[in-house]
TITOR-250228 format. One line per 5 residues: number of its first residue (from 1); their letters; for each residue y, z, x of N, C-alpha, C, O. Coordinates in nm, 2 decimals, decimal comma. Each point is the difference from the previous one (the first is absolute). Layout:
// residues N
NUM	A	Y:Z:X:Y:Z:X:Y:Z:X:Y:Z:X; ...
***
This chain:
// residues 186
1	XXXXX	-1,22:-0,62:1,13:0,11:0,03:-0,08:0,05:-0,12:-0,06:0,09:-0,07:0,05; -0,17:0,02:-0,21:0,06:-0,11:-0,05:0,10:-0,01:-0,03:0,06:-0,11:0,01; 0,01:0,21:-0,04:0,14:-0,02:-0,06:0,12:0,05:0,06:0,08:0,07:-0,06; -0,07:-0,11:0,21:0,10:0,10:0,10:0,07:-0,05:-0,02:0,01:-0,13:0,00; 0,14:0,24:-0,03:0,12:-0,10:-0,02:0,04:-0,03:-0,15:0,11:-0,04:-0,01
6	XXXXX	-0,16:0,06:-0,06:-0,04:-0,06:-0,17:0,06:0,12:-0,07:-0,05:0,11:0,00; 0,17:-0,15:-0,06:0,06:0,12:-0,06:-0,02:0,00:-0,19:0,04:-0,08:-0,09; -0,10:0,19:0,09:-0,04:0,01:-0,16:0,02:0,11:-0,07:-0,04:0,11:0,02; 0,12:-0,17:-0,15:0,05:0,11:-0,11:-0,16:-0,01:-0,09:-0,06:-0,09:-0,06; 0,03:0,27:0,10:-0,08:0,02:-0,16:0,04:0,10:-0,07:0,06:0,10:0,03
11	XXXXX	-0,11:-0,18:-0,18:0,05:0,05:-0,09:-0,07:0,10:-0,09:-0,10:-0,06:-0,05; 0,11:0,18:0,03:-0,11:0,10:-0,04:0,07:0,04:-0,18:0,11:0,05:-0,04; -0,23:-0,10:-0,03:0,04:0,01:-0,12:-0,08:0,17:-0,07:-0,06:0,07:0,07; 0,07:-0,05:-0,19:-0,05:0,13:-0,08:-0,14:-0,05:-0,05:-0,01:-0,04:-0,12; -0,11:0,05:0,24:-0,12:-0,05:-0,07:-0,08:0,15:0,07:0,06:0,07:0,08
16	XXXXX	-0,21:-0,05:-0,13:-0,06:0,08:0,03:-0,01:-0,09:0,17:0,01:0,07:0,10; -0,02:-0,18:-0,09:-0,06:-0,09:0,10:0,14:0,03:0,13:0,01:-0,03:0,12; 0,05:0,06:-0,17:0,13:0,07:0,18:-0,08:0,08:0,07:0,02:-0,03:0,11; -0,11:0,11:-0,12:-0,04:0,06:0,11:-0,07:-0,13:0,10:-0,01:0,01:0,12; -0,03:-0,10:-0,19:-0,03:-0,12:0,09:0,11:-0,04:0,12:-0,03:-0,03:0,11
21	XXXXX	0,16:0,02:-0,15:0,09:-0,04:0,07:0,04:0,07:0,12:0,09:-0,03:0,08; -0,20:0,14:-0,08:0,05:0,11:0,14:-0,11:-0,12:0,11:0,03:-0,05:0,11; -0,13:0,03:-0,17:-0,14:-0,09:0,04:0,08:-0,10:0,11:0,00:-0,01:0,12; 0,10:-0,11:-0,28:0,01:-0,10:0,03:0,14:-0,02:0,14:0,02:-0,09:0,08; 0,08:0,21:-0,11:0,12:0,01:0,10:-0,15:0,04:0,17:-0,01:-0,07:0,10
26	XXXXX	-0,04:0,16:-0,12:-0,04:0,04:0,13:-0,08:-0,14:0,07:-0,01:-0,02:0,13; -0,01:-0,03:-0,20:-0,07:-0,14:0,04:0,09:-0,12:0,04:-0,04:-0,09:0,08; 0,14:0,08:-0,13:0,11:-0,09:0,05:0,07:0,07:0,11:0,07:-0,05:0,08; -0,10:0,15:-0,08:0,14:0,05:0,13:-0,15:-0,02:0,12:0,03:-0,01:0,11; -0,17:0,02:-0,15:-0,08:-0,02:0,15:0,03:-0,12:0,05:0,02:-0,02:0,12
31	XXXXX	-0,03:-0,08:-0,22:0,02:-0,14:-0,01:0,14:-0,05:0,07:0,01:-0,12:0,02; 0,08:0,18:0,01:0,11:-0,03:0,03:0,12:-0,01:-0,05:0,10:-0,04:0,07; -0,10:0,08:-0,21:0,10:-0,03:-0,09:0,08:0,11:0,03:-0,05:0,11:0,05; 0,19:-0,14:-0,08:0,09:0,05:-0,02:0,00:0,02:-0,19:0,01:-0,10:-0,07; -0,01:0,23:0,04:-0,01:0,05:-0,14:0,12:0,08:-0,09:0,02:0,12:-0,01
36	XXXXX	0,05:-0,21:-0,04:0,09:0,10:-0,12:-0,06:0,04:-0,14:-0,03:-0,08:-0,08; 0,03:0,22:0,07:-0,03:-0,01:-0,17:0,12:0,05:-0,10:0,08:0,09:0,01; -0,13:-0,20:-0,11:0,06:0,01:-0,10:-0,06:0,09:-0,13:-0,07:-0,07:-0,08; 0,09:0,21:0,04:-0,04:0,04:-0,12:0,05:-0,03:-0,12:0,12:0,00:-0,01; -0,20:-0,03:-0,09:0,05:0,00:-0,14:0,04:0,16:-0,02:-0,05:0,08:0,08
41	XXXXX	0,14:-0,02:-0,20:0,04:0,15:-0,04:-0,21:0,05:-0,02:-0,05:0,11:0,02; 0,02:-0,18:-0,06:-0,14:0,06:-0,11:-0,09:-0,01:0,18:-0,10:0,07:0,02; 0,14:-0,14:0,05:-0,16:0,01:0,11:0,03:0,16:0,06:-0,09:0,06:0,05; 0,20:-0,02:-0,07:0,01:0,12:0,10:-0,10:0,15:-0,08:-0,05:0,10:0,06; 0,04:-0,14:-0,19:-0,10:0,07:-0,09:-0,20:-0,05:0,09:-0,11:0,02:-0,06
46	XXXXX	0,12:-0,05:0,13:-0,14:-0,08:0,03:-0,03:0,08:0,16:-0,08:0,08:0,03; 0,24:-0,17:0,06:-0,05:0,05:0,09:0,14:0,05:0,09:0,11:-0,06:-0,03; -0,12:0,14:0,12:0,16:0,06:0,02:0,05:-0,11:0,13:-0,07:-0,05:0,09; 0,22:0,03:-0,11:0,06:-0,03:0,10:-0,01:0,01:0,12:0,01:-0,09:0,09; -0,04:0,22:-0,08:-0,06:0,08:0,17:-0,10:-0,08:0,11:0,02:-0,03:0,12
51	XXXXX	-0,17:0,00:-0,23:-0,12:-0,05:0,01:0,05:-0,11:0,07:-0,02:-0,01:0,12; 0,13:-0,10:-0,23:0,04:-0,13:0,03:0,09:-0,04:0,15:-0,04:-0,08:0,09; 0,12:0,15:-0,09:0,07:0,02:0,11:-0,04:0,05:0,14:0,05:-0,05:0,11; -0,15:0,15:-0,11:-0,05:0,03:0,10:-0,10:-0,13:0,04:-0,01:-0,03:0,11; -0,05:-0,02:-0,21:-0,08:-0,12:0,09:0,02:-0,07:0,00:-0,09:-0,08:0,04
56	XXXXX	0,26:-0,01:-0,08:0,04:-0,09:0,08:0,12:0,02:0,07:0,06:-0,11:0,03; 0,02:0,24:0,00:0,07:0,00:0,08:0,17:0,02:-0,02:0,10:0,03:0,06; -0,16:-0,07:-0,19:0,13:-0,04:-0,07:0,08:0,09:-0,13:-0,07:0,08:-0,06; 0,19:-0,09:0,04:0,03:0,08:-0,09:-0,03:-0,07:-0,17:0,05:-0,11:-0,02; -0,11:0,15:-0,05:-0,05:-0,06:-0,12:0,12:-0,02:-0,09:0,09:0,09:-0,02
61	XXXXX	-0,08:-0,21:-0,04:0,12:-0,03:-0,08:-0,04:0,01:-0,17:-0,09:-0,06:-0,05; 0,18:0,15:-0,03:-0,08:-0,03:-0,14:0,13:-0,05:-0,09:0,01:-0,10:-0,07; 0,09:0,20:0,10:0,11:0,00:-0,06:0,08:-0,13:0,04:-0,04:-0,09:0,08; 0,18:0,09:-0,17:0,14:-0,11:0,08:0,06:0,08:0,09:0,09:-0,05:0,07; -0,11:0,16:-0,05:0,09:0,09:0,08:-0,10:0,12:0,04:-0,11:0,03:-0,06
66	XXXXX	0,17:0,05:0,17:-0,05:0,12:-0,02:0,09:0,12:0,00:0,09:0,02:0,08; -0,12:0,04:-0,21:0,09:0,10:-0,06:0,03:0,06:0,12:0,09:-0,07:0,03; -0,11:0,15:0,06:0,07:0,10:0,10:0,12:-0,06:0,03:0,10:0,04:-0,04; -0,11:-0,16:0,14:0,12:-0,03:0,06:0,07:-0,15:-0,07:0,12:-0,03:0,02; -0,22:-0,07:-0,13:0,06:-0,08:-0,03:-0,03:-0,14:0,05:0,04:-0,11:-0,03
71	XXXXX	-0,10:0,14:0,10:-0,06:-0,15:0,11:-0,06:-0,08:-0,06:-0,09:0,04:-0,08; 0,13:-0,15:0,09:-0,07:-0,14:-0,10:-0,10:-0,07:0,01:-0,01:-0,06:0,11; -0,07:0,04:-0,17:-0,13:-0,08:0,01:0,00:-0,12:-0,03:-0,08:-0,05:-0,08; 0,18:-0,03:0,16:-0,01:-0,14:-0,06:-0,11:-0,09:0,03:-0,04:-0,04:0,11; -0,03:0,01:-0,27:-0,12:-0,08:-0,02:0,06:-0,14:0,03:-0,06:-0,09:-0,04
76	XXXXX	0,15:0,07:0,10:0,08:-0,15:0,01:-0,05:0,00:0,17:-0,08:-0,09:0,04; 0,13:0,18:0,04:-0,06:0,01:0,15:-0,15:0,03:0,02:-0,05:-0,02:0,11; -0,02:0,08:-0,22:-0,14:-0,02:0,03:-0,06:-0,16:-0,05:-0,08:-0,06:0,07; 0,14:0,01:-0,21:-0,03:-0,08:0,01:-0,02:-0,18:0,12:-0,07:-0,10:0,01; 0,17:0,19:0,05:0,03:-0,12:0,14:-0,09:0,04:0,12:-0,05:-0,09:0,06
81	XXXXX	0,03:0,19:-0,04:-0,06:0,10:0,14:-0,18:-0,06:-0,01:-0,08:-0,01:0,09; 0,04:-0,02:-0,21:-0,14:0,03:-0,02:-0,06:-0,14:0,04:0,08:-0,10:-0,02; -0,22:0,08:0,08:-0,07:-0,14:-0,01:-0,09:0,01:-0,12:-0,03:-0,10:-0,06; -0,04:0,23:-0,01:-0,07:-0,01:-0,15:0,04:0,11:-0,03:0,03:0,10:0,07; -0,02:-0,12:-0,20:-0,02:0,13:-0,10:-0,11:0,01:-0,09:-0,02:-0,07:-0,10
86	XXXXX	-0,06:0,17:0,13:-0,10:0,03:-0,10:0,06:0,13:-0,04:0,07:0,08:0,05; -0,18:-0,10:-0,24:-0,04:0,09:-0,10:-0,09:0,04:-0,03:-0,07:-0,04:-0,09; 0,05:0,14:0,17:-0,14:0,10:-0,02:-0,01:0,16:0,02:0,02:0,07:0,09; -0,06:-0,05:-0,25:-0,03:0,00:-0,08:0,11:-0,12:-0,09:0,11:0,03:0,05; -0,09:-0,14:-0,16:0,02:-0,03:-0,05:-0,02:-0,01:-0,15:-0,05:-0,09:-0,06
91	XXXXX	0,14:0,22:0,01:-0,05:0,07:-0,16:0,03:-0,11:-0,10:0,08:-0,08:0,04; -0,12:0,06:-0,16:0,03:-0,09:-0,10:0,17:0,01:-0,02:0,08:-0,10:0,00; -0,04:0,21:-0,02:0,17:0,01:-0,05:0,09:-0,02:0,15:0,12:0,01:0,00; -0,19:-0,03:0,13:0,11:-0,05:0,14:-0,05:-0,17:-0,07:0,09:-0,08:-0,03; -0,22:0,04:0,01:-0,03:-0,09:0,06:0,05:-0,12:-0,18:-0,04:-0,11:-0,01
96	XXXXX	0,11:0,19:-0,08:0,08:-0,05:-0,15:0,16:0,02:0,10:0,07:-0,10:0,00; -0,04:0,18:0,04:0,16:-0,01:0,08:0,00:-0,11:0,11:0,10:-0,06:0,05; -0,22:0,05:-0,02:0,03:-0,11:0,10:0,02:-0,18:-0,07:0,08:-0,09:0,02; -0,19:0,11:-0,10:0,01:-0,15:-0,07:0,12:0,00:-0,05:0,07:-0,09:0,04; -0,02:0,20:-0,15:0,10:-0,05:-0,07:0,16:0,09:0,02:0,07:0,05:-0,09
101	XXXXX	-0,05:-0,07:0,29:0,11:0,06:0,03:0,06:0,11:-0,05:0,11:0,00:-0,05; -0,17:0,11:0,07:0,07:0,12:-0,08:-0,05:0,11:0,11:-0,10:0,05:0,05; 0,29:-0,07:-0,01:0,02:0,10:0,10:0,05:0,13:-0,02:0,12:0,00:-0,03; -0,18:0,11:0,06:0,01:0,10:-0,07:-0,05:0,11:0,11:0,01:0,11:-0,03; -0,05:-0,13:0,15:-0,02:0,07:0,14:0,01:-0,09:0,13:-0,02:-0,12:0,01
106	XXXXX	0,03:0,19:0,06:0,00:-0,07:0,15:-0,12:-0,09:0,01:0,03:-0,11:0,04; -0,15:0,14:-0,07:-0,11:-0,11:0,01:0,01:-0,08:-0,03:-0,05:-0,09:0,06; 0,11:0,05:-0,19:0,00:-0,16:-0,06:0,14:-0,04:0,05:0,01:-0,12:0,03; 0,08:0,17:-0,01:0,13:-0,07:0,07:-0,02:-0,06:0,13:0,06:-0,10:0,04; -0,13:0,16:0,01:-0,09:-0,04:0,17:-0,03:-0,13:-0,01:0,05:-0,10:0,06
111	XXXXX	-0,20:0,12:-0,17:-0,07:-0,11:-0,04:0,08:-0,13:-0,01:-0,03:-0,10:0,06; 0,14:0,14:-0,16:0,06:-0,12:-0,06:0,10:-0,05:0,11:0,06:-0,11:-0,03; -0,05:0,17:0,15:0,08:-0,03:0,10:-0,05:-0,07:0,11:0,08:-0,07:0,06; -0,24:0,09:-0,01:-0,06:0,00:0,05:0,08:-0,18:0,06:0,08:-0,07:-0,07; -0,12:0,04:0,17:-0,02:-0,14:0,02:-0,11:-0,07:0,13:-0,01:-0,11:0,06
116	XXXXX	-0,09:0,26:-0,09:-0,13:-0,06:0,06:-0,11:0,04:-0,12:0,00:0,06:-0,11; -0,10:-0,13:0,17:-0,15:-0,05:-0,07:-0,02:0,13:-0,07:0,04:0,09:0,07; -0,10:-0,04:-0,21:-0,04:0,11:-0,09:-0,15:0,00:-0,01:-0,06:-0,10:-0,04; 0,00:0,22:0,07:-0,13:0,02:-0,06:-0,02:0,13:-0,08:0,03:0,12:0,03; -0,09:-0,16:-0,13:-0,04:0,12:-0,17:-0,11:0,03:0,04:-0,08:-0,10:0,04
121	XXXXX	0,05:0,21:-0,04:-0,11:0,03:0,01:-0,05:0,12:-0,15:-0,02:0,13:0,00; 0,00:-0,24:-0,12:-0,02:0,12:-0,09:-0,16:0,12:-0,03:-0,12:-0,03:0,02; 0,20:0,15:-0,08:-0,09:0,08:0,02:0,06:0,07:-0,15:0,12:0,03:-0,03; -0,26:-0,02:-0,07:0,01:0,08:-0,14:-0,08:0,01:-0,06:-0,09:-0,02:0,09; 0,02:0,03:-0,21:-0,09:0,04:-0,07:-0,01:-0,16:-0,03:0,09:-0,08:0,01
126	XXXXX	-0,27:0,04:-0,06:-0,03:-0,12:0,00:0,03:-0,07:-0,15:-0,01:-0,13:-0,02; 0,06:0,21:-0,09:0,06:-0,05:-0,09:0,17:-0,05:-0,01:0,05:-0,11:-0,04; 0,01:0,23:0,10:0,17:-0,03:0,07:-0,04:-0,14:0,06:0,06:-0,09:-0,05; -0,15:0,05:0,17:0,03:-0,08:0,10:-0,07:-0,14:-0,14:0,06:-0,11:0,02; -0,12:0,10:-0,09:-0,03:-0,08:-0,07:0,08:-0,09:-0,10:-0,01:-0,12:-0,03
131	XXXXX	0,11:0,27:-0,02:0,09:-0,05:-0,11:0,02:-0,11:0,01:0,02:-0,03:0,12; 0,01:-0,09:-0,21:0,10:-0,09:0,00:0,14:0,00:0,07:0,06:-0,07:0,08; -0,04:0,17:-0,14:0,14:0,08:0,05:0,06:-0,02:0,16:0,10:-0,05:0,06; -0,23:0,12:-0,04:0,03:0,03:0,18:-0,06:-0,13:0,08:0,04:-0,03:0,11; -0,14:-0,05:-0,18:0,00:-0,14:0,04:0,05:-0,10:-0,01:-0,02:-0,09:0,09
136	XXXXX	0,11:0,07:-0,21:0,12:-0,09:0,02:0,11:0,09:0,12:0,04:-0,08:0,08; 0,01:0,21:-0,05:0,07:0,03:0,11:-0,02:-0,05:0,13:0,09:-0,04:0,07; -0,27:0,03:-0,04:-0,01:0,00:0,12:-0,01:-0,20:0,00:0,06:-0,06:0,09; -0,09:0,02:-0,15:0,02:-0,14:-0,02:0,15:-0,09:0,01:0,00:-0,12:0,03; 0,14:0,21:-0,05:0,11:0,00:0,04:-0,01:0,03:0,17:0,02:-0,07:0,09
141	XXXXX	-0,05:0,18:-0,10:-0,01:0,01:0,17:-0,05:-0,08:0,05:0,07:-0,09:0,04; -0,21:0,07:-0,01:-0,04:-0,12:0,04:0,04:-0,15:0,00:-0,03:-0,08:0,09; 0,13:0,04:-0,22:0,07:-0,13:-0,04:0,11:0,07:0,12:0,04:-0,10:0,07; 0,01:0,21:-0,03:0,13:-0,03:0,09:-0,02:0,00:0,13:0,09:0,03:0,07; -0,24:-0,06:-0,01:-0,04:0,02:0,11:-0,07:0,11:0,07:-0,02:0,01:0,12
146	XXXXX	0,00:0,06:-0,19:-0,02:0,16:0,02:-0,16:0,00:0,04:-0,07:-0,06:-0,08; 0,02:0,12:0,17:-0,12:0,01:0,04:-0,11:0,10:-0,09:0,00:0,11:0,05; -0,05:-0,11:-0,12:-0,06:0,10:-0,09:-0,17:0,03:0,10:-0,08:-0,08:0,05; 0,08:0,21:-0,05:-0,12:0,05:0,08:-0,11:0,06:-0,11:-0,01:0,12:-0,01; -0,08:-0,20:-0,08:-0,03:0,04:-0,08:-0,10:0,17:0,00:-0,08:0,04:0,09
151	XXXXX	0,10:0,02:-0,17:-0,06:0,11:-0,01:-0,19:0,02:0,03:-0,06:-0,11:0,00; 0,01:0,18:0,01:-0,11:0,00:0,02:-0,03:0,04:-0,09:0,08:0,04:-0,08; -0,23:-0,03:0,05:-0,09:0,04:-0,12:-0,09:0,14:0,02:-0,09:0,01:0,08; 0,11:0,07:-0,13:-0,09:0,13:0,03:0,03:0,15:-0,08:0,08:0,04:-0,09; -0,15:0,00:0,16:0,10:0,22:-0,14:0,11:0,00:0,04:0,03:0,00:0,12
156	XXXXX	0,05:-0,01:-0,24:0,13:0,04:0,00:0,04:0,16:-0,05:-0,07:0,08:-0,05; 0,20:-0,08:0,09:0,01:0,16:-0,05:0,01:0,07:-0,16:0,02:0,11:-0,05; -0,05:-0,21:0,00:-0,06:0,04:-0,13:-0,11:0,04:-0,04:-0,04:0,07:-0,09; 0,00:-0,15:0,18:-0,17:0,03:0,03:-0,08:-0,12:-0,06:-0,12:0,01:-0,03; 0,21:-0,13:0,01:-0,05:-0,13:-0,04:-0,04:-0,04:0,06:-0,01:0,07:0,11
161	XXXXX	-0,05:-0,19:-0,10:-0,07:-0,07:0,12:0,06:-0,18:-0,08:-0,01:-0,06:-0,11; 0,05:0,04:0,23:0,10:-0,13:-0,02:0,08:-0,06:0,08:0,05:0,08:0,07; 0,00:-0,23:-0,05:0,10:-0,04:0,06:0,15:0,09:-0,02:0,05:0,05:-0,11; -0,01:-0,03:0,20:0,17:0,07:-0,02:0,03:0,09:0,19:0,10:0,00:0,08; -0,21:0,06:-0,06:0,03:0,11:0,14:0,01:-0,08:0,08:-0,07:-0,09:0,02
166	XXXXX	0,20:0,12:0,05:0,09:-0,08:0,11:-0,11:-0,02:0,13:-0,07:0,07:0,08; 0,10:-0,18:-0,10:-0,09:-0,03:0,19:0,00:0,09:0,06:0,06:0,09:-0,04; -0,15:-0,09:0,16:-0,02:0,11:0,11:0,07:-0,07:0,11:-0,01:-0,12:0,04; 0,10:0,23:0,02:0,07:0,01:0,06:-0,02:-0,12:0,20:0,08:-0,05:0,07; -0,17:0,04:-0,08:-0,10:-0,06:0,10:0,01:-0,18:-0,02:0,04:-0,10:0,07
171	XXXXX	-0,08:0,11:-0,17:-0,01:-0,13:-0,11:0,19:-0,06:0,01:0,03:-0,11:0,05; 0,07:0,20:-0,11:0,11:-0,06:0,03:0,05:-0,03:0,11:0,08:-0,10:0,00; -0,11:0,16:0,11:0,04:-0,02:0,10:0,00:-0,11:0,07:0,10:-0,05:0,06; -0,30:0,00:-0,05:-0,02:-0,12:0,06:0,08:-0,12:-0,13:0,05:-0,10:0,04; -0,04:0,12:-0,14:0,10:-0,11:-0,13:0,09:-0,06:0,11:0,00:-0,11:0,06
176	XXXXX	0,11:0,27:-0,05:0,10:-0,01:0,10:-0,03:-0,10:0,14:0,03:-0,12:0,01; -0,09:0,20:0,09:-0,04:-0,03:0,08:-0,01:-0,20:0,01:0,06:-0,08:0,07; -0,16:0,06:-0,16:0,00:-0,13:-0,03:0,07:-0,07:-0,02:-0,01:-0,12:0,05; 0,14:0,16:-0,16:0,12:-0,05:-0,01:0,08:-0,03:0,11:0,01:-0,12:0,02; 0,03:0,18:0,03:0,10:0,05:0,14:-0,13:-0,14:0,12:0,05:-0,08:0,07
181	XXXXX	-0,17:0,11:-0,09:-0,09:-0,11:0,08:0,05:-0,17:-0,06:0,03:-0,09:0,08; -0,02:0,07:-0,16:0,02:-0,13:-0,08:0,12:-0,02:0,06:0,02:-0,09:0,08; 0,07:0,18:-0,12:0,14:-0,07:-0,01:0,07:-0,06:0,18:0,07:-0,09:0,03; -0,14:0,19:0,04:-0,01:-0,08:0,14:-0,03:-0,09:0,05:0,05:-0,04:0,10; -0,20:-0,04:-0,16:-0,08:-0,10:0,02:0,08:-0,05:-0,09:-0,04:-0,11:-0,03
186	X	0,15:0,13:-0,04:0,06:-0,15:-0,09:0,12:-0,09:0,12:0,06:-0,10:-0,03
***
Protein backbone atom coordinates (compact mmCIF):
# COMPACT_ATOMS: atom_id res chain seq x y z
CA UNK A 1 0.00 0.00 0.00
CA UNK A 2 2.11 2.92 -1.55
CA UNK A 3 0.18 5.58 -0.65
CA UNK A 4 -1.16 4.84 3.05
CA UNK A 5 -2.17 7.76 4.67
CA UNK A 6 -1.90 10.09 1.46
CA UNK A 7 -4.95 12.17 1.24
CA UNK A 8 -6.06 13.02 -2.40
CA UNK A 9 -8.62 15.34 -4.07
CA UNK A 10 -9.71 14.07 -7.56
CA UNK A 11 -10.93 16.00 -9.84
CA UNK A 12 -13.45 14.54 -12.39
CA UNK A 13 -14.07 16.77 -15.34
CA UNK A 14 -16.95 16.39 -18.53
CA UNK A 15 -14.72 14.08 -20.82
CA UNK A 16 -15.93 10.77 -22.54
CA UNK A 17 -12.50 9.60 -20.48
CA UNK A 18 -14.55 9.85 -16.62
CA UNK A 19 -15.55 6.54 -16.87
CA UNK A 20 -11.70 6.06 -16.34
CA UNK A 21 -11.87 7.81 -13.01
CA UNK A 22 -14.07 4.94 -11.46
CA UNK A 23 -10.56 2.81 -12.72
CA UNK A 24 -8.38 5.49 -11.34
CA UNK A 25 -10.32 6.29 -7.54
CA UNK A 26 -10.61 2.28 -7.13
CA UNK A 27 -6.90 2.11 -7.42
CA UNK A 28 -5.93 4.74 -5.03
CA UNK A 29 -8.20 3.67 -2.30
CA UNK A 30 -6.26 -0.18 -2.82
CA UNK A 31 -3.22 1.78 -2.58
CA UNK A 32 -4.06 3.45 0.52
CA UNK A 33 -5.24 6.73 -0.25
CA UNK A 34 -7.62 8.52 1.34
CA UNK A 35 -9.94 9.93 -1.73
CA UNK A 36 -12.12 13.08 -2.08
CA UNK A 37 -13.91 13.83 -5.31
CA UNK A 38 -14.39 16.73 -6.75
CA UNK A 39 -16.97 17.01 -9.86
CA UNK A 40 -17.03 19.49 -12.43
CA UNK A 41 -21.32 20.46 -13.21
CA UNK A 42 -20.62 18.71 -16.96
CA UNK A 43 -18.66 15.28 -15.36
CA UNK A 44 -21.95 14.29 -13.74
CA UNK A 45 -23.26 13.93 -17.59
CA UNK A 46 -20.29 11.09 -18.02
CA UNK A 47 -20.40 9.41 -14.87
CA UNK A 48 -22.93 9.49 -11.74
CA UNK A 49 -22.09 10.63 -8.32
CA UNK A 50 -23.33 7.29 -6.83
CA UNK A 51 -20.52 5.22 -8.91
CA UNK A 52 -17.98 7.96 -7.35
CA UNK A 53 -19.00 7.89 -3.85
CA UNK A 54 -19.51 4.39 -3.40
CA UNK A 55 -15.94 3.70 -4.35
CA UNK A 56 -14.36 5.94 -2.25
CA UNK A 57 -16.47 6.14 0.62
CA UNK A 58 -17.05 9.44 0.51
CA UNK A 59 -19.72 11.89 -0.14
CA UNK A 60 -18.96 13.49 -3.69
CA UNK A 61 -18.59 17.23 -3.74
CA UNK A 62 -19.73 19.14 -7.07
CA UNK A 63 -21.63 22.10 -5.94
CA UNK A 64 -20.70 25.34 -3.18
CA UNK A 65 -23.40 24.01 -1.24
CA UNK A 66 -25.86 21.35 -1.15
CA UNK A 67 -29.26 22.60 -2.02
CA UNK A 68 -31.25 20.32 0.62
CA UNK A 69 -29.86 21.57 3.79
CA UNK A 70 -27.26 24.30 2.75
CA UNK A 71 -24.02 22.76 3.85
CA UNK A 72 -20.83 24.37 2.48
CA UNK A 73 -18.22 23.07 0.46
CA UNK A 74 -15.40 24.99 1.39
CA UNK A 75 -12.73 24.56 -1.38
CA UNK A 76 -10.57 26.72 1.15
CA UNK A 77 -10.70 23.45 3.71
CA UNK A 78 -10.10 21.06 0.91
CA UNK A 79 -7.61 23.09 -0.29
CA UNK A 80 -5.60 22.63 3.08
CA UNK A 81 -6.73 18.80 3.98
CA UNK A 82 -5.17 17.42 0.61
CA UNK A 83 -1.23 16.12 0.01
CA UNK A 84 -2.13 16.16 -4.14
CA UNK A 85 -4.66 17.12 -6.24
CA UNK A 86 -5.17 15.56 -9.55
CA UNK A 87 -7.18 16.28 -12.86
CA UNK A 88 -8.40 13.43 -14.40
CA UNK A 89 -10.17 13.51 -16.89
CA UNK A 90 -8.64 17.05 -17.54
CA UNK A 91 -10.99 18.75 -20.44
CA UNK A 92 -9.57 21.60 -22.62
CA UNK A 93 -12.20 24.38 -21.08
CA UNK A 94 -11.21 22.97 -16.87
CA UNK A 95 -7.74 22.84 -18.09
CA UNK A 96 -8.32 27.09 -20.01
CA UNK A 97 -10.08 27.87 -16.26
CA UNK A 98 -7.27 26.67 -14.59
CA UNK A 99 -4.39 28.62 -16.53
CA UNK A 100 -6.33 31.72 -16.67
CA UNK A 101 -8.17 31.61 -13.08
CA UNK A 102 -11.76 31.56 -13.94
CA UNK A 103 -13.63 30.46 -11.24
CA UNK A 104 -16.92 29.55 -12.04
CA UNK A 105 -17.46 25.92 -10.00
CA UNK A 106 -16.10 24.21 -7.08
CA UNK A 107 -13.37 22.49 -9.18
CA UNK A 108 -11.33 25.35 -10.13
CA UNK A 109 -11.85 27.22 -6.74
CA UNK A 110 -10.34 23.96 -5.04
CA UNK A 111 -7.67 24.08 -7.62
CA UNK A 112 -6.90 27.64 -7.11
CA UNK A 113 -6.84 26.97 -3.34
CA UNK A 114 -5.09 24.02 -3.36
CA UNK A 115 -1.73 24.35 -1.42
CA UNK A 116 -0.38 20.96 -2.25
CA UNK A 117 1.40 19.50 -5.44
CA UNK A 118 -1.25 19.47 -8.82
CA UNK A 119 -1.36 16.82 -11.41
CA UNK A 120 -3.44 17.30 -15.14
CA UNK A 121 -4.03 14.59 -16.50
CA UNK A 122 -5.46 15.76 -20.03
CA UNK A 123 -7.89 13.81 -21.97
CA UNK A 124 -9.69 15.13 -25.63
CA UNK A 125 -9.70 14.74 -29.14
CA UNK A 126 -6.14 14.91 -30.77
CA UNK A 127 -6.76 18.10 -32.55
CA UNK A 128 -8.38 20.07 -29.21
CA UNK A 129 -5.20 18.63 -27.30
CA UNK A 130 -2.93 20.08 -30.19
CA UNK A 131 -4.34 23.48 -30.57
CA UNK A 132 -2.13 26.19 -29.86
CA UNK A 133 -4.74 27.29 -27.71
CA UNK A 134 -4.79 24.47 -25.33
CA UNK A 135 -0.97 24.39 -25.57
CA UNK A 136 -0.11 27.68 -24.51
CA UNK A 137 -2.85 26.78 -21.37
CA UNK A 138 -1.16 23.76 -20.43
CA UNK A 139 2.38 25.55 -20.67
CA UNK A 140 0.90 28.11 -18.06
CA UNK A 141 0.22 25.27 -15.92
CA UNK A 142 3.30 23.70 -16.11
CA UNK A 143 5.20 27.39 -15.80
CA UNK A 144 3.08 27.35 -12.24
CA UNK A 145 4.45 24.07 -11.15
CA UNK A 146 1.79 21.88 -12.14
CA UNK A 147 2.58 18.32 -12.95
CA UNK A 148 1.10 17.49 -16.48
CA UNK A 149 0.48 13.61 -17.15
CA UNK A 150 0.73 13.69 -20.77
CA UNK A 151 -2.04 11.95 -22.73
CA UNK A 152 -1.52 8.86 -24.49
CA UNK A 153 -1.75 8.09 -28.12
CA UNK A 154 -4.41 5.65 -29.55
CA UNK A 155 -8.62 5.50 -30.77
CA UNK A 156 -10.14 8.08 -29.47
CA UNK A 157 -13.80 8.56 -29.18
CA UNK A 158 -14.10 10.06 -32.38
CA UNK A 159 -12.77 7.31 -33.69
CA UNK A 160 -9.44 9.19 -34.51
CA UNK A 161 -6.42 7.71 -33.78
CA UNK A 162 -4.05 10.11 -32.00
CA UNK A 163 -2.32 11.78 -29.07
CA UNK A 164 -5.22 13.24 -26.63
CA UNK A 165 -6.83 9.77 -24.52
CA UNK A 166 -6.19 10.32 -20.97
CA UNK A 167 -3.63 7.83 -19.49
CA UNK A 168 -4.62 4.60 -18.16
CA UNK A 169 -5.55 4.62 -14.95
CA UNK A 170 -2.61 2.08 -13.84
CA UNK A 171 -0.03 4.30 -15.50
CA UNK A 172 -1.26 7.32 -13.17
CA UNK A 173 -1.11 5.76 -10.35
CA UNK A 174 2.48 4.39 -10.23
CA UNK A 175 3.18 8.70 -11.69
CA UNK A 176 1.63 9.14 -8.19
CA UNK A 177 3.08 6.44 -6.40
CA UNK A 178 6.49 7.63 -7.53
CA UNK A 179 5.89 11.03 -6.58
CA UNK A 180 4.82 10.40 -2.96
CA UNK A 181 8.24 7.80 -3.40
CA UNK A 182 10.62 10.92 -4.25
CA UNK A 183 9.41 13.22 -1.99
CA UNK A 184 10.36 10.95 1.04
CA UNK A 185 13.74 10.11 -0.21
CA UNK A 186 14.13 14.07 -0.40
Amino acid sequence: MQLQGTKIILCVTGSIAAYKSAYLLRGLVKQGAEVQIVMSPSAKEFITPLTLSTLSGRPVLCDFFTKDNGQWNSHVELGLWADLLIVAPATAATIGKMAHGICDNLLITTYLSAKCPVMIAPAMDLDMFQHPANQRNIEILKSQGNIIIDPASGELASGLVGQGRMEEPEIIIEKIADYFAEKKNC
